[in-house]
N, CA, C and O atoms as a GROMACS GRO file, in nm:
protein
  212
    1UNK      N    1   0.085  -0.118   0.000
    1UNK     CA    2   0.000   0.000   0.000
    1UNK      C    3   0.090   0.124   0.000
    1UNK      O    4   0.186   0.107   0.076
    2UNK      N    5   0.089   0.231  -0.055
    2UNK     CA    6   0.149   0.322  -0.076
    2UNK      C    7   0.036   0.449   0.041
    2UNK      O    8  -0.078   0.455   0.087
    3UNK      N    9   0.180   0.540   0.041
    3UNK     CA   10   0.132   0.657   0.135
    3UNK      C   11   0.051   0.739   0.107
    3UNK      O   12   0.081   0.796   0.002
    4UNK      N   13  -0.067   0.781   0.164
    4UNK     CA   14  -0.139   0.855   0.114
    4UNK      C   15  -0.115   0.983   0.102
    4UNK      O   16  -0.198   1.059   0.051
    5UNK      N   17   0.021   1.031   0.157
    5UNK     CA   18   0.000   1.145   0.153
    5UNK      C   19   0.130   1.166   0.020
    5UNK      O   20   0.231   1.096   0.031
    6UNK      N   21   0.120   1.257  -0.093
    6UNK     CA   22   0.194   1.296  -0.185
    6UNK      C   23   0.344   1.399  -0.164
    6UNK      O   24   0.371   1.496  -0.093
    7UNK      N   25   0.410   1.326  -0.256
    7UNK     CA   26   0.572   1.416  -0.206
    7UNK      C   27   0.547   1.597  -0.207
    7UNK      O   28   0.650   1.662  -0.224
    8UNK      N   29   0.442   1.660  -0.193
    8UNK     CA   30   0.431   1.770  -0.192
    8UNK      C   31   0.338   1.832  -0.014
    8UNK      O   32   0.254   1.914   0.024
    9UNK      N   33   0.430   1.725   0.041
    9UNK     CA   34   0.379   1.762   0.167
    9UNK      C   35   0.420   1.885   0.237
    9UNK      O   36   0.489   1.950   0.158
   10UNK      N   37   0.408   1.950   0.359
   10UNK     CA   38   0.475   2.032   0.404
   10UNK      C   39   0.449   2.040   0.518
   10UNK      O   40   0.333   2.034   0.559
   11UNK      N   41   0.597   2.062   0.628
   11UNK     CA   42   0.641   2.034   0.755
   11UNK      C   43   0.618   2.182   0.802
   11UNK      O   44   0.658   2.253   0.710
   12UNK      N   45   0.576   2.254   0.897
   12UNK     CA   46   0.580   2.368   0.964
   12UNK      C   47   0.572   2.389   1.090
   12UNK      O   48   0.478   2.334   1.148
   13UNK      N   49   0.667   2.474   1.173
   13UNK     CA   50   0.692   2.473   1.273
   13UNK      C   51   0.634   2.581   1.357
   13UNK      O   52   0.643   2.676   1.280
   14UNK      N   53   0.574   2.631   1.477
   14UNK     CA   54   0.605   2.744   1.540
   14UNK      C   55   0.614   2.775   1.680
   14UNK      O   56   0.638   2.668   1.737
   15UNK      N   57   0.609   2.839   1.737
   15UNK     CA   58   0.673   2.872   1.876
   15UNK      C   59   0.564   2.926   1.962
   15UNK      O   60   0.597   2.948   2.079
   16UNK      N   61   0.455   2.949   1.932
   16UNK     CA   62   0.294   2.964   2.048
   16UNK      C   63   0.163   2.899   1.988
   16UNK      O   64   0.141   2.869   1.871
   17UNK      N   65   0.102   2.889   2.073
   17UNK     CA   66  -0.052   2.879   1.996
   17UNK      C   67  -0.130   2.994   1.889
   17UNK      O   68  -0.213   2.974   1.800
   18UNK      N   69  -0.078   3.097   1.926
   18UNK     CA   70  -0.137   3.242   1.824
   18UNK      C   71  -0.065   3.220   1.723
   18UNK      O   72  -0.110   3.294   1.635
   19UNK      N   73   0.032   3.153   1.679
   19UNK     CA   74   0.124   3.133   1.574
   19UNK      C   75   0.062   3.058   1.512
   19UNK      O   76   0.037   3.066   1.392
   20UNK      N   77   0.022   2.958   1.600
   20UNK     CA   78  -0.037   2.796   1.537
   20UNK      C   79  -0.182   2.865   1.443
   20UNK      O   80  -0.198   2.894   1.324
   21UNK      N   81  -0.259   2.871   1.550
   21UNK     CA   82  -0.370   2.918   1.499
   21UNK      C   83  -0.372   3.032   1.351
   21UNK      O   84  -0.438   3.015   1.249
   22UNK      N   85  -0.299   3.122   1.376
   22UNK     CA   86  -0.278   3.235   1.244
   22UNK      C   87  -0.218   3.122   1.109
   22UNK      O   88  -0.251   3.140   0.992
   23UNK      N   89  -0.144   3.029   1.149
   23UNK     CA   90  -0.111   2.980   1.082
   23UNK      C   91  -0.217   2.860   0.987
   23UNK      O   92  -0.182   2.828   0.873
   24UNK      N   93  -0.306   2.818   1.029
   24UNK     CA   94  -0.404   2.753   1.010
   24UNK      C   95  -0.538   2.825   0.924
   24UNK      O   96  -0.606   2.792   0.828
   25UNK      N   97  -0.532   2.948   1.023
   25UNK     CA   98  -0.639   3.065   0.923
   25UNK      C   99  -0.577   3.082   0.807
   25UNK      O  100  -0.646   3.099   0.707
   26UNK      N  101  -0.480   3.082   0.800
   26UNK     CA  102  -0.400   3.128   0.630
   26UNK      C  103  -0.382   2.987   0.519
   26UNK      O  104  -0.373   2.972   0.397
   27UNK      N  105  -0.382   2.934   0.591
   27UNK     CA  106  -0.377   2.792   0.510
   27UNK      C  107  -0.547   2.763   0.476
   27UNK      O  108  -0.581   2.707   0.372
   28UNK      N  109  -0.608   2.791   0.539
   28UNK     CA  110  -0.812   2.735   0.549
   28UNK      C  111  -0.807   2.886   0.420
   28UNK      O  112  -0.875   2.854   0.322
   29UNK      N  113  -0.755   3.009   0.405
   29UNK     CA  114  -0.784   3.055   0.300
   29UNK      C  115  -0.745   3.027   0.177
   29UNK      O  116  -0.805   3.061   0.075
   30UNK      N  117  -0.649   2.968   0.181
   30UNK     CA  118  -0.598   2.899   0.060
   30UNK      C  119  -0.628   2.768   0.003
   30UNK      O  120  -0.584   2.741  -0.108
   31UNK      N  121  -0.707   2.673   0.077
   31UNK     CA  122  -0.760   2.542   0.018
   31UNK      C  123  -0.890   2.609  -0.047
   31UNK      O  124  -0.942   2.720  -0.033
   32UNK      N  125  -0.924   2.486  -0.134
   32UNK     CA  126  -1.035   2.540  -0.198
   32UNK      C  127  -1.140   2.371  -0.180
   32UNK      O  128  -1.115   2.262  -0.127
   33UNK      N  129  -1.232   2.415  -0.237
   33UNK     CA  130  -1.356   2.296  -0.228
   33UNK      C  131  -1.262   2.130  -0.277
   33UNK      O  132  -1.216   2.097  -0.387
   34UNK      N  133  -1.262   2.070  -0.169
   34UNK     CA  134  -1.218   1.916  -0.270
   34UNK      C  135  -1.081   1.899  -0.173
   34UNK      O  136  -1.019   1.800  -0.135
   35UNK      N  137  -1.067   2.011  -0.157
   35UNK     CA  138  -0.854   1.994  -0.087
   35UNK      C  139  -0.883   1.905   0.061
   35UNK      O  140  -0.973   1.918   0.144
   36UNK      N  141  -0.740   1.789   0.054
   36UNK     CA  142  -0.730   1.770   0.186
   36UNK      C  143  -0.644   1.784   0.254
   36UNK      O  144  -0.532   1.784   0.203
   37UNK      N  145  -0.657   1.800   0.390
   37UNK     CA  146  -0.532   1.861   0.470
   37UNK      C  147  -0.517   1.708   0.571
   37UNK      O  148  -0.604   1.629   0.607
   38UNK      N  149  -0.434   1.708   0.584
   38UNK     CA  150  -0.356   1.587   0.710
   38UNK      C  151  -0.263   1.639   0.806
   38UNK      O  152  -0.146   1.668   0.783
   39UNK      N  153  -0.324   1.650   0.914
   39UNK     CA  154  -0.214   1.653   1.022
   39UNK      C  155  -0.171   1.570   1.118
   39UNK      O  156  -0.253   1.509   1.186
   40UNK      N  157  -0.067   1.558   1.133
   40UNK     CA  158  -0.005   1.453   1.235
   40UNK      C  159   0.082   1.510   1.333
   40UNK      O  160   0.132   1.622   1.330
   41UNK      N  161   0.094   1.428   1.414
   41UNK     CA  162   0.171   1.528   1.551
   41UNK      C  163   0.123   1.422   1.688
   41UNK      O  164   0.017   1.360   1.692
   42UNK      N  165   0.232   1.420   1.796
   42UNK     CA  166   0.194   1.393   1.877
   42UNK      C  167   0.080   1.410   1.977
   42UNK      O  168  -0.015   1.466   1.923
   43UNK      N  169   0.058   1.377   2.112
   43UNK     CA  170  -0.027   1.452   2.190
   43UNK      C  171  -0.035   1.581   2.190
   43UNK      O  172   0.081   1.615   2.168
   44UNK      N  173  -0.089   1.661   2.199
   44UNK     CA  174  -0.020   1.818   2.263
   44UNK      C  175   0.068   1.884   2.156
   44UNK      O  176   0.125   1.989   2.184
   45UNK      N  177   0.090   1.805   1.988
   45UNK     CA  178   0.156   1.903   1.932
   45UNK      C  179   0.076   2.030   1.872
   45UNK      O  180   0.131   2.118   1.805
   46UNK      N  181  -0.073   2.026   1.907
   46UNK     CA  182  -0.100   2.183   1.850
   46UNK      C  183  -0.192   2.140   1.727
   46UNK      O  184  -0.233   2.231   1.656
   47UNK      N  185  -0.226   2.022   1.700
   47UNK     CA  186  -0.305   1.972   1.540
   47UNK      C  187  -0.450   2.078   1.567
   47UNK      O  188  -0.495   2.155   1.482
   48UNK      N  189  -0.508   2.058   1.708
   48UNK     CA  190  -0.641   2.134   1.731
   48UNK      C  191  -0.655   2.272   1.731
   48UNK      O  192  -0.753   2.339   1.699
   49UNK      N  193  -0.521   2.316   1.777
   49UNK     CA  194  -0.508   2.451   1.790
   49UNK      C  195  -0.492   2.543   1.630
   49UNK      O  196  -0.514   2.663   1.612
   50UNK      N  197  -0.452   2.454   1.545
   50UNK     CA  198  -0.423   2.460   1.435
   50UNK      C  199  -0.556   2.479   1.322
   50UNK      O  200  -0.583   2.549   1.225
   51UNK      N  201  -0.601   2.400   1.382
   51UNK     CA  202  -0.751   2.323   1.282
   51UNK      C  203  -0.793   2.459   1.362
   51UNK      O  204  -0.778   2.537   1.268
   52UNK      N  205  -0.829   2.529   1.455
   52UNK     CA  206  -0.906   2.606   1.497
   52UNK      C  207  -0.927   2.772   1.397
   52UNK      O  208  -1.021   2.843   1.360
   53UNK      N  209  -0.765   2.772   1.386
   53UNK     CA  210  -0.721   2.870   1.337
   53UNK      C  211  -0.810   2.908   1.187
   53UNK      O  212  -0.779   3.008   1.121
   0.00000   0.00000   0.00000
């Protein structure tokens, strides 16, 4: 079975939750109808805080 996710992934890092979140609002303006997003991350790495954004 091959990975679902495509070599055009992208890794991003940041240093608070207001980061996380801003960072998430800017990405939710840029998908469009059909796009999927995948996040992965440990406990506590911020995936919700992210998705909130």
């Amino acid at each position: 079975m091959s990975p679902i996710l495509d070599p055009h992934s992208l890794e991003c890092f940041s240093h608070s939750q207001e980061q996380t979140q801003r960072l998430g609002a800017r990405l939710g303006e840029l998908l469009r109808p059909g796009d999927l997003v995948c996040l992965e991350g440990e406990l506590g790495a911020g995936k919700t805080q992210f998705a909130q954004g």
